[in-house]
C-alpha positions in Angstrom: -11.4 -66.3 -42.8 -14.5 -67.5 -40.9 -12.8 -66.4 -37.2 -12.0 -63.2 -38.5 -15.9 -62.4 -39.0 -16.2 -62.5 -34.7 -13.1 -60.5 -34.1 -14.5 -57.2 -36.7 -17.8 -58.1 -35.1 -16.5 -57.0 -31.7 -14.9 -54.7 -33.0 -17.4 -53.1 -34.9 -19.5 -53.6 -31.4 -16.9 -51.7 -29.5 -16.9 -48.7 -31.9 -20.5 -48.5 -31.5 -21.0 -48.5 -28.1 -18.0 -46.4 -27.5 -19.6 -43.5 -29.9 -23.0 -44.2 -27.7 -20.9 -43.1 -24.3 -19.6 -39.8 -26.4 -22.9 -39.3 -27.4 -24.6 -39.7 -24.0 -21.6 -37.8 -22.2 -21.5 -34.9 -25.2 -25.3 -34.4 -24.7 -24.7 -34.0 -20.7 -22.2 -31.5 -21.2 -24.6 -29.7 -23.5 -27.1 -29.3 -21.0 -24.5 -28.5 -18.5 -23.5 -26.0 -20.5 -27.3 -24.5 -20.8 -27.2 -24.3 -17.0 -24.3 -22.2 -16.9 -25.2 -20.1 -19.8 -28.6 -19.5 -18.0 -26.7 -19.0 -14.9 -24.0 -16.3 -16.6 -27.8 -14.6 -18.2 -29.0 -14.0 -14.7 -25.8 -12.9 -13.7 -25.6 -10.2 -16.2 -28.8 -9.3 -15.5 -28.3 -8.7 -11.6 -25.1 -6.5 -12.6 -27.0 -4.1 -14.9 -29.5 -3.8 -12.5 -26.9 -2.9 -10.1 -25.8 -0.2 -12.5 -29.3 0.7 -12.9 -30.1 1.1 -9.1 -26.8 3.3 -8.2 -27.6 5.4 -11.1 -31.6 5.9 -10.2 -30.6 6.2 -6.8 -28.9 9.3 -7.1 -31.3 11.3 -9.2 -34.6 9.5 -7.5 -35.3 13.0 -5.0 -34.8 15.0 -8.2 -37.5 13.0 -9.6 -39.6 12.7 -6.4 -39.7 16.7 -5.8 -41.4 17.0 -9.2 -43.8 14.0 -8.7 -45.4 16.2 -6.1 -46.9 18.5 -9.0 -47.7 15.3 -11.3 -48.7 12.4 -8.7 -48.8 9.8 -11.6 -44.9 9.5 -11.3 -45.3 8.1 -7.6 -47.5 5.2 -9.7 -44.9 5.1 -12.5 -41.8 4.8 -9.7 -44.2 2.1 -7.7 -44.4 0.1 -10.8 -41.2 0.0 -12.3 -39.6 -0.4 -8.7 -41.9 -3.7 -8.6 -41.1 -4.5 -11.8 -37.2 -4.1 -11.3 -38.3 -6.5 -7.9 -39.6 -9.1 -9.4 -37.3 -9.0 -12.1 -34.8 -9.5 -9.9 -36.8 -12.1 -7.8 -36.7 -14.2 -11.0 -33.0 -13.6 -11.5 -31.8 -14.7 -8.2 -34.3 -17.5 -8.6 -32.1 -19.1 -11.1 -29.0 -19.6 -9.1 -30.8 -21.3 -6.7 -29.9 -25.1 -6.6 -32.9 -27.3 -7.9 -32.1 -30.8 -7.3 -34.6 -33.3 -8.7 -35.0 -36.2 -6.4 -37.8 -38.3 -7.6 -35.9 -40.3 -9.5 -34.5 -43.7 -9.0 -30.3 -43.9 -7.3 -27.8 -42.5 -10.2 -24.2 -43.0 -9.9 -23.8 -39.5 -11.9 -25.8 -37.5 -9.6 -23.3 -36.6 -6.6 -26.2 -36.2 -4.1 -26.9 -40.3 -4.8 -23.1 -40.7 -4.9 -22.7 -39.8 -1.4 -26.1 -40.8 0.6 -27.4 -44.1 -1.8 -24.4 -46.0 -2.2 -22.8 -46.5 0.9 -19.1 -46.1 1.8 -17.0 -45.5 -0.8 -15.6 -49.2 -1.4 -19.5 -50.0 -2.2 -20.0 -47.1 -4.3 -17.0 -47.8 -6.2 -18.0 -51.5 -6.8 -21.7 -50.2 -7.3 -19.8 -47.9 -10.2 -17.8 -50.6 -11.6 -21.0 -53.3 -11.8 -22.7 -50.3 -13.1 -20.4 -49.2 -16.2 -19.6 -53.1 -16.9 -23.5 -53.4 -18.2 -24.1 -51.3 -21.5 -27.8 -51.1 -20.3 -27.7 -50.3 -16.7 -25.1 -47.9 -17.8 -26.9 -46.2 -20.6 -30.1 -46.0 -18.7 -28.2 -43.7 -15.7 -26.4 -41.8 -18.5 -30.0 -41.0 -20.4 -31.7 -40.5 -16.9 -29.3 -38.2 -15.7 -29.8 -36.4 -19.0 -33.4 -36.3 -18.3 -33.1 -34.5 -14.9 -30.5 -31.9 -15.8 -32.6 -31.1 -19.0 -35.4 -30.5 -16.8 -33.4 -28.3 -14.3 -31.7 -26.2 -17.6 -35.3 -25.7 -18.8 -36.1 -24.3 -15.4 -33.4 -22.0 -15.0 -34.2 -20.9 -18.3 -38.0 -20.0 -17.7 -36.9 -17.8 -14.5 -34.2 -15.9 -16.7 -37.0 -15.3 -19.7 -39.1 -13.6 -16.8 -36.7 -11.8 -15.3 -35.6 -10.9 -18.8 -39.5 -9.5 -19.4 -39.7 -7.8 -16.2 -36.3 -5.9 -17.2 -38.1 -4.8 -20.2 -41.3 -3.9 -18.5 -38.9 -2.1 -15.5 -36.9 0.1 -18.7 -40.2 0.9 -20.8 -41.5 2.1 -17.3 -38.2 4.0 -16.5 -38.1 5.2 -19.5 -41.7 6.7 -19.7 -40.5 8.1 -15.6 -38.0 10.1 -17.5 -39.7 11.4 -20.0 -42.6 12.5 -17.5 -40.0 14.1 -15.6 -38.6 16.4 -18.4 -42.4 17.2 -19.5 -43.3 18.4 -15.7 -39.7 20.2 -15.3 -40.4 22.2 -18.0 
């Protein structure tokens, strides 16, 4: 009975640290997951903007003969043209790789993979000493966690203010428009 006790023990042990690596590796697809999500937001944003542009651009000399008798709509254009610029600025901004090197080596960060562990016979001994010790293990899993939470809350941040410009650039197109059919009339 008494040698059973060791054998649940480990077993127990086992089960535990296994649901720690699900846990760890859930959470970094998670926050992988942010990134793309961010990623597909800026993307959508870029493609209505295309829209946008094709469709201003063939009724802007329209507009632009009657900003002649009301000079205000060359400030309203200027401004939501910016707007629409830095909205896009912001939206491009997130697809732009952001690798976060300050940190110590990481096995799970492929930039480390290839330039901090030598050859790949070293790095793959480097990965096996690695994922043999629960704490050196958990500690790159929660690090690497760290960084790409920090890089998702970037991407983020840039796609909220290209989201805010895109406002600003339709309130100001929209207010164009309206200007346009008040002077046409």
């Amino acid at each position: 009975m008494e040698s059973q006790k060791p054998i649940e023990s480990n077993l127990n042990k086992n089960k535990h640290t296994d649901d720690l690596i699900d846990h760890y590796w859930g959470s970094i697809n998670y926050v992988s997951g942010l990134i793309k999500a961010s990623e597909i937001k800026a993307g959508l944003i870029l493609s209505f903007y295309g829209i946008l542009l094709n469709f201003t651009y063939n009724y802007i000399e329209m507009v632009l003969i009657y900003a002649e008798q009301a000079p205000f709509l060359y400030g309203l254009i200027g401004l939501w043209f910016i707007a629409t610029l830095i909205s896009i600025y912001f939206s491009v901004r997130c697809f732009m790789p952001r690798i976060e090197a300050k940190y110590e080596n990481n096995i799970f960060f492929f930039g480390d993979v290839i330039t901090k562990f030598g050859d790949v016979k070293q790095f793959a001994k480097t990965f096996h000493s690695i994922s043999c010790d629960e704490d050196q293990l958990f500690d790159q899993l929660g690090q690497q966690i760290f960084i790409i939470s920090k890089i998702a809350s970037f991407k983020f941040g840039y796609v909220n203010k290209a989201l805010r410009y895109l406002a600003l650039a339709l309130f100001l197109l929209l207010v164009v428009v309206a200007s346009y059919m008040i002077v046409s009339i």
